[in-house]
N, C-alpha and C positions, 0 to 999 in steps of 0.2 A: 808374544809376537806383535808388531808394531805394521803398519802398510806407509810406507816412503814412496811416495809418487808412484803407486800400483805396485810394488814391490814388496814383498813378503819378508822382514828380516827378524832376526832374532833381538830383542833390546838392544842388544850388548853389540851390536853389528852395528848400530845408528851413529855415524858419526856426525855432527852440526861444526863446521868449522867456526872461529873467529869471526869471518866476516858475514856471516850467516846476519841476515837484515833484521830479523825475528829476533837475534839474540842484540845485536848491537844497539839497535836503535828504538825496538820495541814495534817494529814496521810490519804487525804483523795483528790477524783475529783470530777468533775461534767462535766454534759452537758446539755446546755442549748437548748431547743428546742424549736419550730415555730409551731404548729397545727390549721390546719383550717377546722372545719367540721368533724373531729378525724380522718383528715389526717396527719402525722406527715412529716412535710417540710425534703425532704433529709435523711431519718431516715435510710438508710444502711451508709449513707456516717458517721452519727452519731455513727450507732452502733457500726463498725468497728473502729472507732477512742475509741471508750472507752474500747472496748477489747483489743486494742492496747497500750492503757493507760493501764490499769490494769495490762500488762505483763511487762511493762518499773517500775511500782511501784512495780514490786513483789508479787503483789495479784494472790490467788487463786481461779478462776473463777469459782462460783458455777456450777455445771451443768445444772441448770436449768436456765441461763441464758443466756436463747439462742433469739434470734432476735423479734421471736413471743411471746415469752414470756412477755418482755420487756415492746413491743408492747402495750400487750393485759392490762397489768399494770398500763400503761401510761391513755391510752383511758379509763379505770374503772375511775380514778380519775377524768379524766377530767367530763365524764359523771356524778360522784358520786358529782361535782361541778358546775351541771347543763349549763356546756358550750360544750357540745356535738356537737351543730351547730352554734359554735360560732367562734372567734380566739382568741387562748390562748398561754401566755407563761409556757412552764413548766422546772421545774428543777427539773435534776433525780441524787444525789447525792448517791455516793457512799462511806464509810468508812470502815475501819480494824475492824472493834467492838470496845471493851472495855480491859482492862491491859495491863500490863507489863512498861517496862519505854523502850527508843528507840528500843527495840526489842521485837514484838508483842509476845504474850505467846499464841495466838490462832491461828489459819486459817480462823477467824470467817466473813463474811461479810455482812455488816448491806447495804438498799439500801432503799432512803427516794423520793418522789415523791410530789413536790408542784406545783403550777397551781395557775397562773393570769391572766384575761381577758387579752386581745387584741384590739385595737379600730380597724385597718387596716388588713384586711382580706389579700389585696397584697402590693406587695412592691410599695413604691411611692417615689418621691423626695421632700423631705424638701428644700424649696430655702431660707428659714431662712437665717439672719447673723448666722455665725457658726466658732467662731473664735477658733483659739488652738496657742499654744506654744510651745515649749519644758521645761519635763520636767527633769532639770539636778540635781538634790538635790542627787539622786541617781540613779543606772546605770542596765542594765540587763546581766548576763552571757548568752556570746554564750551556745548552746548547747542541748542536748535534751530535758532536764528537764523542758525549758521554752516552748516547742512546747505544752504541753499537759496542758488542766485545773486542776491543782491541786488547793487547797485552800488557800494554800499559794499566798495570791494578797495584800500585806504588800503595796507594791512599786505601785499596782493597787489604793488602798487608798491613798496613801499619795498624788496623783499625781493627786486626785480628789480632795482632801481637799484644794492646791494647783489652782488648777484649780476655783475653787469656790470660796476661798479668793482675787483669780485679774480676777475675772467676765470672763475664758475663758469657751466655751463649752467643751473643751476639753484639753488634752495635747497629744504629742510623746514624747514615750521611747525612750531612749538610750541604746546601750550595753557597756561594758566595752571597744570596741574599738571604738566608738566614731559614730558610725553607727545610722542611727533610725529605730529605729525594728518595730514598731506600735505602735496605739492609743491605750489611756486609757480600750477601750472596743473592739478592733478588731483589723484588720489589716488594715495596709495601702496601697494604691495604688498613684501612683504621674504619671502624663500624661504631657511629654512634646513632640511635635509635634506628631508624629505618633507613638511613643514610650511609650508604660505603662508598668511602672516599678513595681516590688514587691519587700519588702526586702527575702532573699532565708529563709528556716527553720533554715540553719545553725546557722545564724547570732540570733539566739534565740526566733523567731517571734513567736505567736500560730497558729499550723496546722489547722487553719479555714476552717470552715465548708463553707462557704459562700467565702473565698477565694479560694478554690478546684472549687466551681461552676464558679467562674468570671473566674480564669484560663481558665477554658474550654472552658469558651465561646468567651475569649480574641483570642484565638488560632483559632479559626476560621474564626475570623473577615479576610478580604483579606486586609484591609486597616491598620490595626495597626500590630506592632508588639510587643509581649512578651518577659521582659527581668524580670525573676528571678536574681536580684543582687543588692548588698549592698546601700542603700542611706546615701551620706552624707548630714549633717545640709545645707553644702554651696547648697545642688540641690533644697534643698525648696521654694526659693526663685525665682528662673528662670524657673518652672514648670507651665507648663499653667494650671493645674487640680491639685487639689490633693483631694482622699476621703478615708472614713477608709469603711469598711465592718464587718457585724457581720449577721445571722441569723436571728436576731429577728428585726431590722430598714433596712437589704437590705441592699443601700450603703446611704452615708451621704457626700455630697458634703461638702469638707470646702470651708469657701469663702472670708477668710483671715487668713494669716501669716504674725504676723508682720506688716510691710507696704505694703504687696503686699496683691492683691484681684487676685481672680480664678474665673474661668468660670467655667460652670458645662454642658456641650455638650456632652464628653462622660460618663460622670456617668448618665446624661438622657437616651443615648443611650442603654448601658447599664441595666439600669434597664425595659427598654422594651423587652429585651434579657432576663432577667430573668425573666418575670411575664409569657413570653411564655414558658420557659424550665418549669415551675412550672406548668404550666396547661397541659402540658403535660407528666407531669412526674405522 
């Protein structure tokens, strides 16, 4: 069961015409979110990012979308999906409505709400093989437009398909200056001695939900220090850790590049650090 602008339907009932703006022209975001028990993981830090998204796309933010609102949205579906006390992923996409050609002829906003189990209630670490690459076939623009989830994931596909065809778990983006902005699904983080590094928003990365919580929690530590700044390809290689981050897997140690193999000490650390800020948040 799917929620179509507060409505309750069966998948197979969801009709999205042609000119649906989400489908046409990609005029459209989302966010992905973590719920456990119809608690929704970090759900201001979400909200705030999509009202912030909607004002960078030019949308007209209904008024009734306000935080509880949202909320109360989310949880019906989840509940109307029978996983109320369960852990589930949901996705709350948001679009323009329907007409016009590059310039919408409405104000209209369409907001669609899906939901899939969870096996893992908290975050854990995967000590899998978890290999990645780089992928260079094509590159990402610094800038704002890449911090926020739009639908546009052209270069997010191709760099899967890629991925899949030479058996990696994963791949890194690139920007147009030659920088690695993040992984296929999140963001990166790269730990060489006492130093974890981030690539900054500038350099085009997405404003992760789950990189905002390691930040915080990086900052406290007395033993490491945070450095928001650019990674080049050459630091991959001399980096004692590297993992990506996303909401819904926590962190995901990789644990090769190339010829070189990573330890995974502080992304274990780490994620002890966050299954405590979760229980008590």
């Amino acid at each position: 069961m799917v929620n179509l602008n507060g409505t309750i339907l069966d998948q197979n009932e969801v009709n999205i015409t042609l000119e649906n703006r989400g489908y046409k022209y990609g005029d459209a975001l989302f966010e992905t979110l973590k719920v456990v028990h119809s608690k929704i993981f970090f759900w201001e830090d979400h909200y705030f990012r999509l009202m912030a998204s909607m004002r960078i796309l030019r949308m007209e933010i209904p008024m009734e979308f306000t935080m509880e609102f949202l909320e109360q949205e989310i949880i019906k579906t989840i509940s109307v999906n029978g996983l109320a006390k369960s852990a589930a992923r949901v996705r709350l996409n948001i679009d323009r409505g329907e007409g016009g050609k590059y310039t919408p002829i409405t104000k209209k906003i369409n907001y669609s709400i899906v939901v899939d189990e969870l096996e893992n209630e908290f975050y854990t670490i995967d000590t899998k093989p978890y290999t990645v690459d780089l992928f260079k076939d094509y590159y990402m623009s610094p800038g704002l437009l890449n911090t926020i989830k739009t639908n546009n994931k052209i270069i997010n596909v191709l760099g899967s398909i890629y991925a899949q065809e030479n058996s990696f778990e994963n791949c890194l983006l690139l920007n147009t200056n030659k920088n690695v902005v993040e992984a296929l699904n999140g963001n990166l983080f790269l730990v060489k001695g006492k130093t974890i590094k981030t690539p900054p928003l500038e350099d085009g990365c997405l404003k992760g939900i789950m990189r905002k919580q390691l930040i915080e929690i990086i900052t406290k530590l007395e033993d490491y220090e945070l450095l928001e700044a650019s990674i080049s390809p050459f630091e991959l290689q001399k980096a004692d850790e590297l993992f990506t981050t996303n909401v819904i897997t926590g962190i995901q140690p990789i644990t090769n590049y190339r010829k070189k193999s990573f330890t995974a000490d502080v992304a274990t650390l780490l994620v002890e650090k966050l299954n405590i800020k979760v229980r008590l948040s």
